[in-house]
Structure formats: structure tokens, C-alpha cells
N, CA, C and O atoms as a Tripos MOL2 file, in Angstrom:
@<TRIPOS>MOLECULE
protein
  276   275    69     0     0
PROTEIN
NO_CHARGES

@<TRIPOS>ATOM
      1 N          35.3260   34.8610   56.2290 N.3       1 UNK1
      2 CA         35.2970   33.7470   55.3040 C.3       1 UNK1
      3 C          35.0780   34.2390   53.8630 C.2       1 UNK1
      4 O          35.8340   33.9840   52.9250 O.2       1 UNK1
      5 N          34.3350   34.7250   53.8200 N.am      2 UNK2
      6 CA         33.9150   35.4510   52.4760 C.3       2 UNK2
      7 C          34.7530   36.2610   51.7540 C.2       2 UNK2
      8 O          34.9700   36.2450   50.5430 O.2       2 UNK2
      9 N          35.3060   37.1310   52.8000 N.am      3 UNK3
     10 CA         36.6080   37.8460   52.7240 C.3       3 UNK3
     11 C          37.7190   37.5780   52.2030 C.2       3 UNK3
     12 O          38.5470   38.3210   51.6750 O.2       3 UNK3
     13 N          37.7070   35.9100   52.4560 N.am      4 UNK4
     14 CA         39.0180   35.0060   52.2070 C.3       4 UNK4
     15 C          38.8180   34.1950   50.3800 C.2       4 UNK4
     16 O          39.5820   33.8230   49.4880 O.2       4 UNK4
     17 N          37.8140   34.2340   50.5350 N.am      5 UNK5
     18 CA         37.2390   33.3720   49.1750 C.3       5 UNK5
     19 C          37.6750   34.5830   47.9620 C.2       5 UNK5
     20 O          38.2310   34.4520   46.8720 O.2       5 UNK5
     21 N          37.2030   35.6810   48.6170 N.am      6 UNK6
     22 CA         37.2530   36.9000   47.5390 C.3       6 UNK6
     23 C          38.6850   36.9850   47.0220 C.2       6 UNK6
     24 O          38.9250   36.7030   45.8480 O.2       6 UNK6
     25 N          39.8790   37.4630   48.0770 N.am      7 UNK7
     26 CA         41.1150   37.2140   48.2910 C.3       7 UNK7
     27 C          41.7460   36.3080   47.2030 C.2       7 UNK7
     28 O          42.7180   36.5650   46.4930 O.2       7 UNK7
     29 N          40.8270   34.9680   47.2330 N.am      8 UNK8
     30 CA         41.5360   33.8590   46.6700 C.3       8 UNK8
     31 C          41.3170   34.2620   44.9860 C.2       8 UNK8
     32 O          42.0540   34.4050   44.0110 O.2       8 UNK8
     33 N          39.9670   34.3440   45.2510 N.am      9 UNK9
     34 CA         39.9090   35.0070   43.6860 C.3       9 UNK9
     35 C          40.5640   36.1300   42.8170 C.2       9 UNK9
     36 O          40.6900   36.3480   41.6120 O.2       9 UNK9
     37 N          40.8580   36.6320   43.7770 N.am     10 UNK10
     38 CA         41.9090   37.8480   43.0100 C.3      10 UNK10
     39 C          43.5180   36.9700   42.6130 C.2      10 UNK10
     40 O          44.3120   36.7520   41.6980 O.2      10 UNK10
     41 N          43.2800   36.7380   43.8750 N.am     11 UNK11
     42 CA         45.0690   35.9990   43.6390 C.3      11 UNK11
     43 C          44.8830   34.6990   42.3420 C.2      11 UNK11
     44 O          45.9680   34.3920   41.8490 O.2      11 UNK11
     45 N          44.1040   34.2130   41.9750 N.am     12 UNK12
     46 CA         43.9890   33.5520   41.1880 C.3      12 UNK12
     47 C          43.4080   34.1450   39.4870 C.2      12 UNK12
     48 O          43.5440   33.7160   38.3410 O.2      12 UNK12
     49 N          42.7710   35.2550   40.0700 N.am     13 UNK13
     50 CA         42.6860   36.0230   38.3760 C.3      13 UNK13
     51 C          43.5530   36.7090   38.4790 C.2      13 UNK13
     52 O          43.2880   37.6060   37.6790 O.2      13 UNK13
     53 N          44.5650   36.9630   38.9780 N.am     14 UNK14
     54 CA         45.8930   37.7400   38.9060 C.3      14 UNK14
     55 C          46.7420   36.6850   38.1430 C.2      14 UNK14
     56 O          46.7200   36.4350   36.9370 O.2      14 UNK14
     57 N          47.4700   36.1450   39.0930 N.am     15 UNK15
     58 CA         48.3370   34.5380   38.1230 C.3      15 UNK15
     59 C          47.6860   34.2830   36.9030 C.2      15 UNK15
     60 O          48.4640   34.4390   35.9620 O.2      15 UNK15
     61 N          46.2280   33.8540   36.4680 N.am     16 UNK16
     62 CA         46.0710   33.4430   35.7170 C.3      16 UNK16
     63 C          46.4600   34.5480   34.1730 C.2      16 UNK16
     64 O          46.9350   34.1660   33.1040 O.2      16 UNK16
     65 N          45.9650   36.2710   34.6600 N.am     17 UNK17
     66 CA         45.9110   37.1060   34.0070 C.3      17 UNK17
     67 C          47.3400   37.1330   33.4730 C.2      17 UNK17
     68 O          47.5730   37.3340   32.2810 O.2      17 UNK17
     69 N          48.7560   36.8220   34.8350 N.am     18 UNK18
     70 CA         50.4910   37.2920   34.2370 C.3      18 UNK18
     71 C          50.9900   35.6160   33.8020 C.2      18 UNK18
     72 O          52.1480   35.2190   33.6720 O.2      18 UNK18
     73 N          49.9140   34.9470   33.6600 N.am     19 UNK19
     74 CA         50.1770   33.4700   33.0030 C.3      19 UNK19
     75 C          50.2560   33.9790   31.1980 C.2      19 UNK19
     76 O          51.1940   33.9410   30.4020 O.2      19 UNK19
     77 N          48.8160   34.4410   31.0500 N.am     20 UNK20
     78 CA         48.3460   34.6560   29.8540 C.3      20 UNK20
     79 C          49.3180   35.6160   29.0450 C.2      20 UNK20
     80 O          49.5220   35.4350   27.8450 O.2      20 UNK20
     81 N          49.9320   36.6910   29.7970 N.am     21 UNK21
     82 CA         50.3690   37.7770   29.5000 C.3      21 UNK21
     83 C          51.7600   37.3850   28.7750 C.2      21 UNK21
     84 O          52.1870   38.0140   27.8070 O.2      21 UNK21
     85 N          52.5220   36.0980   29.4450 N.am     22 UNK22
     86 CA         53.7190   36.0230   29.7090 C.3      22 UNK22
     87 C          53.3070   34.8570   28.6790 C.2      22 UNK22
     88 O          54.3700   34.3010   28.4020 O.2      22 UNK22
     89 N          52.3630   34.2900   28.0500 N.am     23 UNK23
     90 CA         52.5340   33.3300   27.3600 C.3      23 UNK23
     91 C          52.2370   34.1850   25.5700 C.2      23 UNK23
     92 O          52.3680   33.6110   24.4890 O.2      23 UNK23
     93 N          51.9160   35.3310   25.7420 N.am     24 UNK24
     94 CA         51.4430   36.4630   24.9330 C.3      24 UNK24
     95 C          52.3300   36.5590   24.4120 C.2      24 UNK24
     96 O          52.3240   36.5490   23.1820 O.2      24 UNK24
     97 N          53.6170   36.7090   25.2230 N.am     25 UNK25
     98 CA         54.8660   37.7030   25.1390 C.3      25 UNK25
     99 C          56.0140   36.4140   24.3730 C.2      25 UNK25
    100 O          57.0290   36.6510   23.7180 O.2      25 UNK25
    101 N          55.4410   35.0830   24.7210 N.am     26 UNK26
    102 CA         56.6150   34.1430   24.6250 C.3      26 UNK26
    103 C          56.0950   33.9900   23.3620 C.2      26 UNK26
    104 O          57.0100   33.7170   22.5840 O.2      26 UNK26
    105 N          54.1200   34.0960   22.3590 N.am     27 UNK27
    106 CA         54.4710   34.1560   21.0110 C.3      27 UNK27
    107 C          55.0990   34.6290   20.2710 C.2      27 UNK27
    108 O          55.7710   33.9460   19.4980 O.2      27 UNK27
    109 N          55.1020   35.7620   20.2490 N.am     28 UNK28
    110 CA         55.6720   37.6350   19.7300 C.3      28 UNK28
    111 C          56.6910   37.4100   19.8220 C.2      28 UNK28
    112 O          57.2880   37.9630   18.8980 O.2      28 UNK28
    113 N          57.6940   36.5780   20.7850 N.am     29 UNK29
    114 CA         58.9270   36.3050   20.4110 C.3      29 UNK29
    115 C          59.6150   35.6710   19.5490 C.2      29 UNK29
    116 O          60.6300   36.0250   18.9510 O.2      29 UNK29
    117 N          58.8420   34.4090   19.4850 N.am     30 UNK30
    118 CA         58.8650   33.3950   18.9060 C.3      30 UNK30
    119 C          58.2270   33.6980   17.1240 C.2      30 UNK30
    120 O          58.7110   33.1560   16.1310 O.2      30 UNK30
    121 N          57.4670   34.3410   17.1190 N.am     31 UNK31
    122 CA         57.1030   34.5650   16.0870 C.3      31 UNK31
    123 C          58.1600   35.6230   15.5070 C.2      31 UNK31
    124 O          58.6070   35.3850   14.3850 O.2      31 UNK31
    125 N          58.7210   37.1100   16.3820 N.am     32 UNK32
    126 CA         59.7770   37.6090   15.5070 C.3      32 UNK32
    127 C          61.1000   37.1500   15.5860 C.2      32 UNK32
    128 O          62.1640   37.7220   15.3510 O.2      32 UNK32
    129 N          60.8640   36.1210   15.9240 N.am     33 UNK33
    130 CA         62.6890   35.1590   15.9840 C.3      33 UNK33
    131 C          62.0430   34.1500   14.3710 C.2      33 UNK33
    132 O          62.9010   33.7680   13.5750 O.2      33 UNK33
    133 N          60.9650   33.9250   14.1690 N.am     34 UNK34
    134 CA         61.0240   33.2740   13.0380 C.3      34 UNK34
    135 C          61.3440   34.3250   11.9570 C.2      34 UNK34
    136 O          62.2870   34.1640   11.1830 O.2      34 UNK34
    137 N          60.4060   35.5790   11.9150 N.am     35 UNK35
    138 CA         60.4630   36.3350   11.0260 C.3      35 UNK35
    139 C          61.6620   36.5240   10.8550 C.2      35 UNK35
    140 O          61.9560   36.6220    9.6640 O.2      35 UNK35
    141 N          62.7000   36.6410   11.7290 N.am     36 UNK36
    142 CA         64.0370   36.7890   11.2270 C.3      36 UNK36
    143 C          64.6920   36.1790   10.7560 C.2      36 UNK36
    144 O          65.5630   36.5310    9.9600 O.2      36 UNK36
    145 N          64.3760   34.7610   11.2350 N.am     37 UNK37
    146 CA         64.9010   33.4800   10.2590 C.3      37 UNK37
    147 C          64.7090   33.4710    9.0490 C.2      37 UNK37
    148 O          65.5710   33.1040    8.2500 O.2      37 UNK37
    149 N          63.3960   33.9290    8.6760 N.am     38 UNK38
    150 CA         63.0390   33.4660    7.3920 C.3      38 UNK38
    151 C          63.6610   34.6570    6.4950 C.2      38 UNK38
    152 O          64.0120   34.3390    5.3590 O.2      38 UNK38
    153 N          63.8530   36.1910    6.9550 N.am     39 UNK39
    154 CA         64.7200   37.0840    6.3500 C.3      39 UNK39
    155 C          66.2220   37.0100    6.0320 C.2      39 UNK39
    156 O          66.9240   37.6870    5.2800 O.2      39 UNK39
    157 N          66.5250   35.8410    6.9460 N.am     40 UNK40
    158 CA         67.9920   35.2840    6.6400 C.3      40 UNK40
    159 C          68.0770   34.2970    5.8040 C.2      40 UNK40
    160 O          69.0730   34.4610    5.0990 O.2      40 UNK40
    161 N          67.5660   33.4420    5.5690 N.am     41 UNK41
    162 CA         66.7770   32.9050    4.6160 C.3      41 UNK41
    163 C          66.6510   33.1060    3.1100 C.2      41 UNK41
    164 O          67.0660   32.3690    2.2150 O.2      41 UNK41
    165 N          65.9320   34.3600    3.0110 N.am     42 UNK42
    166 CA         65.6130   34.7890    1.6650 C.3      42 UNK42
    167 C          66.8930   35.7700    1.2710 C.2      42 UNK42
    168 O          66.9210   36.2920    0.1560 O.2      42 UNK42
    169 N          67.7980   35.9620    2.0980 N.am     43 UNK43
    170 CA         69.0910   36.8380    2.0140 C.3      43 UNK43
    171 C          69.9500   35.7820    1.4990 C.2      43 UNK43
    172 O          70.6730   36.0160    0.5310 O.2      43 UNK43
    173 N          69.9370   34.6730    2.0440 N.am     44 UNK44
    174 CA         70.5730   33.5360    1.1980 C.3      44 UNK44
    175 C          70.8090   32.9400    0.3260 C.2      44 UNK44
    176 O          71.8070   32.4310   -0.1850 O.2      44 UNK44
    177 N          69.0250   33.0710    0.0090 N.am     45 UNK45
    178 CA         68.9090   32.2790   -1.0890 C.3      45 UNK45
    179 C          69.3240   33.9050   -2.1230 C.2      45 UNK45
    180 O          70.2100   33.6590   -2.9410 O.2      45 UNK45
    181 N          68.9820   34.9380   -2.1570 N.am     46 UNK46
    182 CA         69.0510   35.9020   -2.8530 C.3      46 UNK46
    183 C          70.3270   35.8920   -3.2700 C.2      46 UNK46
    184 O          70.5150   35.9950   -4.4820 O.2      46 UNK46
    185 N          71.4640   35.7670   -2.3820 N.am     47 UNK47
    186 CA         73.0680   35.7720   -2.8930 C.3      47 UNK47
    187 C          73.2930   34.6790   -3.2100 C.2      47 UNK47
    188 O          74.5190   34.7050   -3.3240 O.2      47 UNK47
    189 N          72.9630   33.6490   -3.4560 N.am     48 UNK48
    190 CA         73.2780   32.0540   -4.1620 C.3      48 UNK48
    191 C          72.3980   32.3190   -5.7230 C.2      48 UNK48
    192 O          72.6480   31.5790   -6.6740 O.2      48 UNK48
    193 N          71.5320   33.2650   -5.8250 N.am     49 UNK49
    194 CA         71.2000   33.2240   -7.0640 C.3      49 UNK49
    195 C          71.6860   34.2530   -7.5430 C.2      49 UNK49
    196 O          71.7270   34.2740   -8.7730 O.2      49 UNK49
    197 N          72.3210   35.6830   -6.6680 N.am     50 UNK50
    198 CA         73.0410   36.5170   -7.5720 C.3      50 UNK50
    199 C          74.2510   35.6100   -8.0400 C.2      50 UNK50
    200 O          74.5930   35.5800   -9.2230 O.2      50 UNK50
    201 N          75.0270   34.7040   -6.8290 N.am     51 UNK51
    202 CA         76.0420   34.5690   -7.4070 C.3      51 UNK51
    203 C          75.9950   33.6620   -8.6270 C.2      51 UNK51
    204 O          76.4590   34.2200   -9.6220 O.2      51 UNK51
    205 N          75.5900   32.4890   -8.8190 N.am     52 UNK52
    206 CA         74.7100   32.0150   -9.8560 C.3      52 UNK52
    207 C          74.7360   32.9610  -11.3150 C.2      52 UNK52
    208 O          75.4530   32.6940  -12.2800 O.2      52 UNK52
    209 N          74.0320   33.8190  -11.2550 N.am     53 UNK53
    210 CA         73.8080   34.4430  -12.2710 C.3      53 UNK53
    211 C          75.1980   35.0030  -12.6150 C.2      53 UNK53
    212 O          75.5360   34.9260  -13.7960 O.2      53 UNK53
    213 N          76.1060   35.5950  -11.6710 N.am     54 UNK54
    214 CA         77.4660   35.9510  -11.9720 C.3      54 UNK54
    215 C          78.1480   35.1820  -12.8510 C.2      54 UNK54
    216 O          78.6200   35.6130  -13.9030 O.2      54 UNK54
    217 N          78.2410   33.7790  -12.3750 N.am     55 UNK55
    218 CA         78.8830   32.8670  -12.8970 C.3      55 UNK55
    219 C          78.4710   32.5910  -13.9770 C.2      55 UNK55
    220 O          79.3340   31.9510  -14.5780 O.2      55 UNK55
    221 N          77.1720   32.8040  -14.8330 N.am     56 UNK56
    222 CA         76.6110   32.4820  -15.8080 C.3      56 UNK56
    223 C          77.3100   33.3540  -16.9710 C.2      56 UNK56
    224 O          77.7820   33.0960  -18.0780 O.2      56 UNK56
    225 N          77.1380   34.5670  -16.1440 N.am     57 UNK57
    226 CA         77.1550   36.1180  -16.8660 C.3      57 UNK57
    227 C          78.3520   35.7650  -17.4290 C.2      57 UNK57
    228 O          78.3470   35.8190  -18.6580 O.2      57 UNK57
    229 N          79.9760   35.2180  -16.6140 N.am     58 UNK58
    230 CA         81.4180   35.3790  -16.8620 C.3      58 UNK58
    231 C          81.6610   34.3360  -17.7320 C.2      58 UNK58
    232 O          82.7420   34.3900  -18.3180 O.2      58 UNK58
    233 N          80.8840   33.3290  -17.9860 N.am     59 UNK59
    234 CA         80.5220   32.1840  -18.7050 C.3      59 UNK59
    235 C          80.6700   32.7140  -20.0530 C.2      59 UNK59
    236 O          81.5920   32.5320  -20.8480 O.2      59 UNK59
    237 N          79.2360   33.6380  -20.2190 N.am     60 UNK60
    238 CA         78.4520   33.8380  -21.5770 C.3      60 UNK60
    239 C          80.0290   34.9590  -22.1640 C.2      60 UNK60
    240 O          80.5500   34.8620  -23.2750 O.2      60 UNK60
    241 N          80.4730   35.9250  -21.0530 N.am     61 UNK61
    242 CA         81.6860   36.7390  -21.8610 C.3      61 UNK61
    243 C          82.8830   35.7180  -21.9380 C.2      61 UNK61
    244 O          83.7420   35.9000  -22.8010 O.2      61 UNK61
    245 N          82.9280   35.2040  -21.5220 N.am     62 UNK62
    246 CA         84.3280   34.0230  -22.0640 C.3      62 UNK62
    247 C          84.3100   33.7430  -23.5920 C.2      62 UNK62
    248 O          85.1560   33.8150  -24.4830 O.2      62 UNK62
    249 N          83.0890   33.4160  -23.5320 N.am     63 UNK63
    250 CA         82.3540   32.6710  -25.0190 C.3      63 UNK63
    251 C          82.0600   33.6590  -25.7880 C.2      63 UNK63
    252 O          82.2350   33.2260  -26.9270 O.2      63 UNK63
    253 N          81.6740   34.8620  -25.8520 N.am     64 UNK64
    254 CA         82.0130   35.7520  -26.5710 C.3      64 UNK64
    255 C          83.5550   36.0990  -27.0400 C.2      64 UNK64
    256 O          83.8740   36.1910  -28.2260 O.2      64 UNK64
    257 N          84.2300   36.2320  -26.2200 N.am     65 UNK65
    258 CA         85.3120   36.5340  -26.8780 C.3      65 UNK65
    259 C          86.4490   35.3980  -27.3690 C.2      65 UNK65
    260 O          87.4530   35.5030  -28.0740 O.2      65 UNK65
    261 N          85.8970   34.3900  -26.7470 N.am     66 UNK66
    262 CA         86.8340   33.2380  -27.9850 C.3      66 UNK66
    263 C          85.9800   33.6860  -29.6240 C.2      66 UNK66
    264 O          86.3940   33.6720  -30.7830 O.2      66 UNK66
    265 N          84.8110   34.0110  -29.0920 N.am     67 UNK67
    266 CA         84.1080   33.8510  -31.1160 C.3      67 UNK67
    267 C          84.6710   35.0030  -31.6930 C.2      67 UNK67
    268 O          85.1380   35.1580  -32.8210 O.2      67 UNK67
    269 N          84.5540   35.8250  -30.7100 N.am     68 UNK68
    270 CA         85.4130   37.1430  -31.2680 C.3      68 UNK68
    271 C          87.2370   37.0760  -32.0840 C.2      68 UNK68
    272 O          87.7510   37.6140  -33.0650 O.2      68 UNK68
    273 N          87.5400   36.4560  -31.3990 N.am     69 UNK69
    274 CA         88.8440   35.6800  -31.2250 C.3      69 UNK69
    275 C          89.6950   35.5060  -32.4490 C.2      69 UNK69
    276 O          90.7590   34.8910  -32.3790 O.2      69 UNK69
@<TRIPOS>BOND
     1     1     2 1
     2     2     3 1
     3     3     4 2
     4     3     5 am
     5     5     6 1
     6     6     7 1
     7     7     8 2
     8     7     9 am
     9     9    10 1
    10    10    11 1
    11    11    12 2
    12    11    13 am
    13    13    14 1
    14    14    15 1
    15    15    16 2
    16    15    17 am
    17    17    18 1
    18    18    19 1
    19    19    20 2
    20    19    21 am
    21    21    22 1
    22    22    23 1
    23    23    24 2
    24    23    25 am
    25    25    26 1
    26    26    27 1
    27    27    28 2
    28    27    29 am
    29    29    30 1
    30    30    31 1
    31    31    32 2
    32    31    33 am
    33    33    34 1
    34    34    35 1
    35    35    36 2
    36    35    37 am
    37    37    38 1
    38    38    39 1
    39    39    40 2
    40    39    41 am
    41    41    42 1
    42    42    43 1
    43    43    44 2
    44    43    45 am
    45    45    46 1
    46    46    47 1
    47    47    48 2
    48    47    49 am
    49    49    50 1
    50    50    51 1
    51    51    52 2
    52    51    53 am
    53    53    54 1
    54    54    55 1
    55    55    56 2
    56    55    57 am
    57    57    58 1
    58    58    59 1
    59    59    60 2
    60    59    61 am
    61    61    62 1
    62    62    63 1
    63    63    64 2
    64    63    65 am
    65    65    66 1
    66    66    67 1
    67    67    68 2
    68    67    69 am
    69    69    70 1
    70    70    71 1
    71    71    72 2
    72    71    73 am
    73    73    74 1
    74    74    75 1
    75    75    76 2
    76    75    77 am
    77    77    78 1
    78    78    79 1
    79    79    80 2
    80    79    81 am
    81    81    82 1
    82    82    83 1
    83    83    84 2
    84    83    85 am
    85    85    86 1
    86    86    87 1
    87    87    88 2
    88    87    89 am
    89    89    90 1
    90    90    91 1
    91    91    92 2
    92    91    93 am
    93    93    94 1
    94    94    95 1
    95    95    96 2
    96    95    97 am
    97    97    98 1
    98    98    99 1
    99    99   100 2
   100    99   101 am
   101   101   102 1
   102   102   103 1
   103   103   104 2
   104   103   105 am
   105   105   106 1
   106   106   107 1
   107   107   108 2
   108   107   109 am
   109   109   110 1
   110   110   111 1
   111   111   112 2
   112   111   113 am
   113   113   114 1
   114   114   115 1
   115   115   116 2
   116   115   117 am
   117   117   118 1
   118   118   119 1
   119   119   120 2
   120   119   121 am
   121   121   122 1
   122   122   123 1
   123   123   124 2
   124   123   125 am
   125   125   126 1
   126   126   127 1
   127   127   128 2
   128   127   129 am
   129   129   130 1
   130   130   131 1
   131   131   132 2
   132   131   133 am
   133   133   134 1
   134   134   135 1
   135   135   136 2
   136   135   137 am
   137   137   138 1
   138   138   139 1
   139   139   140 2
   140   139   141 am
   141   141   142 1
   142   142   143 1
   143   143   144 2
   144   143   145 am
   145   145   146 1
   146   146   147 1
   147   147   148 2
   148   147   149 am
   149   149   150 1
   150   150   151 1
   151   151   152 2
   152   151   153 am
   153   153   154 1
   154   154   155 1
   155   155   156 2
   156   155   157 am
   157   157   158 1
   158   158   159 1
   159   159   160 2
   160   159   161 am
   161   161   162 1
   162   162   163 1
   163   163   164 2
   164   163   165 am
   165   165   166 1
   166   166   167 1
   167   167   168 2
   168   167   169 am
   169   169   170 1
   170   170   171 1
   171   171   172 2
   172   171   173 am
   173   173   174 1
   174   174   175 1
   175   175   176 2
   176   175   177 am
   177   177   178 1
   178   178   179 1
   179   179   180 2
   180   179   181 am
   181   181   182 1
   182   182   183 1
   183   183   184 2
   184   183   185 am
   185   185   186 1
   186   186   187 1
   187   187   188 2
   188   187   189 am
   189   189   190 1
   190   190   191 1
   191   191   192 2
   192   191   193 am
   193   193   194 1
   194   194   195 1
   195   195   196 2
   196   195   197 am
   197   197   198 1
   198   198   199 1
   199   199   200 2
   200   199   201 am
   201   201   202 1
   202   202   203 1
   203   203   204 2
   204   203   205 am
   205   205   206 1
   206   206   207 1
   207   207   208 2
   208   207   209 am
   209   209   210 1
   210   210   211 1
   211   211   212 2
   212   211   213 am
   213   213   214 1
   214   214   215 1
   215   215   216 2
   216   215   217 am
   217   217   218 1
   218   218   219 1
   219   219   220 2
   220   219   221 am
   221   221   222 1
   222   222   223 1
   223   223   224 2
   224   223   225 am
   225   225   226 1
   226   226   227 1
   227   227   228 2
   228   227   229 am
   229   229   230 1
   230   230   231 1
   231   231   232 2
   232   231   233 am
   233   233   234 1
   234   234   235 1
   235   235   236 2
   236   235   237 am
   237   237   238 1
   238   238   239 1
   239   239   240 2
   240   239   241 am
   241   241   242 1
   242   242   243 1
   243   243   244 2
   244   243   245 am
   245   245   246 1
   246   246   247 1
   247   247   248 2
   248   247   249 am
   249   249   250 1
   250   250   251 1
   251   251   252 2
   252   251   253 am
   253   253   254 1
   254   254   255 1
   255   255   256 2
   256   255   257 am
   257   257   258 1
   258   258   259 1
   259   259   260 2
   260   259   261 am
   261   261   262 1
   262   262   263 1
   263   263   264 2
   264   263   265 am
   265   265   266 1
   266   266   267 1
   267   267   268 2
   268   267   269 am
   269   269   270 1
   270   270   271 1
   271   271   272 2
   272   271   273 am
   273   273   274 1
   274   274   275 1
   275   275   276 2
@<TRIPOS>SUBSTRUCTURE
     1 UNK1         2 RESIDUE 1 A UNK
     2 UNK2         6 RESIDUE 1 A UNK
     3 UNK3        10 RESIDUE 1 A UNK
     4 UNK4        14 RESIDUE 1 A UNK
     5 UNK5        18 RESIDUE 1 A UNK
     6 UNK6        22 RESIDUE 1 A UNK
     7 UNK7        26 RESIDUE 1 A UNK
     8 UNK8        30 RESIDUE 1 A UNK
     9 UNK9        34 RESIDUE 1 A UNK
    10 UNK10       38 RESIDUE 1 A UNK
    11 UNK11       42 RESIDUE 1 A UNK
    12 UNK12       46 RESIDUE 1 A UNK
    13 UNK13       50 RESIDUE 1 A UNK
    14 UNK14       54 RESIDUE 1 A UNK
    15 UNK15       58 RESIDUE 1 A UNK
    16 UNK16       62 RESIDUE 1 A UNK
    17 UNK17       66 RESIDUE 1 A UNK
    18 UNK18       70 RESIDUE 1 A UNK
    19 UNK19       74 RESIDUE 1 A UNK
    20 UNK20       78 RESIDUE 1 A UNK
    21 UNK21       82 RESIDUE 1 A UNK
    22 UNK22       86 RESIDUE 1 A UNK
    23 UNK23       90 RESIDUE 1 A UNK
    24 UNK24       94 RESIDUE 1 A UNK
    25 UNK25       98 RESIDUE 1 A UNK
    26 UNK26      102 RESIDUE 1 A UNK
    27 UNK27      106 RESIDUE 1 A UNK
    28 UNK28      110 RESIDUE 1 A UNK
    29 UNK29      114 RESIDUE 1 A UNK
    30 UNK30      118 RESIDUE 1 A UNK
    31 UNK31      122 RESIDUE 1 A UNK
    32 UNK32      126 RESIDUE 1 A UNK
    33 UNK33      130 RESIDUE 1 A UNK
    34 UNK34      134 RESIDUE 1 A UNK
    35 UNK35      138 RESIDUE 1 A UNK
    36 UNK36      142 RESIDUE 1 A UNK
    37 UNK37      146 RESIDUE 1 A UNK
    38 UNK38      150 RESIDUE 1 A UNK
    39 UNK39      154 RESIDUE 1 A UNK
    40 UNK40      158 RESIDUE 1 A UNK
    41 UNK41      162 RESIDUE 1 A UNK
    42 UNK42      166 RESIDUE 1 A UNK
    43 UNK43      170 RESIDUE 1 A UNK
    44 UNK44      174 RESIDUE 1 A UNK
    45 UNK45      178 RESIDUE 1 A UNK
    46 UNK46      182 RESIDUE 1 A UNK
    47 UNK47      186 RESIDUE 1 A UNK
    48 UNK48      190 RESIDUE 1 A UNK
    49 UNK49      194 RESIDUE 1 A UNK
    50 UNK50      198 RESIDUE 1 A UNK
    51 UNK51      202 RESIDUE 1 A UNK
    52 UNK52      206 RESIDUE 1 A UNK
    53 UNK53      210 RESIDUE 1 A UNK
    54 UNK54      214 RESIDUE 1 A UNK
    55 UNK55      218 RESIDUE 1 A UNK
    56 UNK56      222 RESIDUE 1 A UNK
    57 UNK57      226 RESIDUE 1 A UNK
    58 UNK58      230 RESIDUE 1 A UNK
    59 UNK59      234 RESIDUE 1 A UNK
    60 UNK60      238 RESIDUE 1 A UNK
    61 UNK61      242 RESIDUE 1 A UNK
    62 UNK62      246 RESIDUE 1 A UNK
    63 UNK63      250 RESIDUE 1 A UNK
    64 UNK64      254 RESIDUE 1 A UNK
    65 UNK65      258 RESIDUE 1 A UNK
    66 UNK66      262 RESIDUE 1 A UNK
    67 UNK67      266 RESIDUE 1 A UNK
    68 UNK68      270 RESIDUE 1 A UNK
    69 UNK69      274 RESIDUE 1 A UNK
């Protein structure tokens, strides 16, 4: 009987231990699936403001050379 109780307890701090483990593993995922989001993200926004600035840049030489003109 005792034998059996013990038993149970293992089998139950076992599960509970590859519960914890596996819920460990599902943050760390989740957390570097965001981190990557958010690096795609700032890659985005980074080329919407280079291009931005491009367009500014081809702007300002247009207008130079009409004054030049």
C-alpha cells in the first residue's frame, strides 16, 4: 500500500515536473517569435524612413537645380 502511494507520487511529480518544463519551453518560444516580430518591425519602419528621406533628398536636388537653372 505504501508502496503504491509512493509510486503515485512519483508519477505525479513527474507529469507535473514535464507539465512545467513544456510550459517553460512554450514561453521561450513565444517570447523569441515576438522578438522577431518586433525586429521585423523596426526593419520596416527603418526602410519607410530611409525611403522617406530619399524622396526628400531628390526633392531638395530638383530645387536646386531649377535655381541653378
Amino acid at each position: 500500500m505504501e508502496e503504491e502511494r509512493a509510486h503515485h507520487r512519483r508519477a505525479n511529480y513527474t507529469d507535473n515536473l514535464q507539465k512545467q518544463i513544456k510550459s517553460n519551453e512554450m514561453i521561450r518560444i513565444r517570447e523569441r517569435q515576438a522578438f522577431f516580430e518586433e525586429g521585423v518591425k523596426l526593419d520596416e519602419e527603418a526602410r519607410a524612413r530611409r525611403a522617406k528621406l530619399d524622396d526628400i533628398k531628390k526633392k531638395k536636388i530638383d530645387e536646386l537645380r531649377l535655381v541653378s537653372e
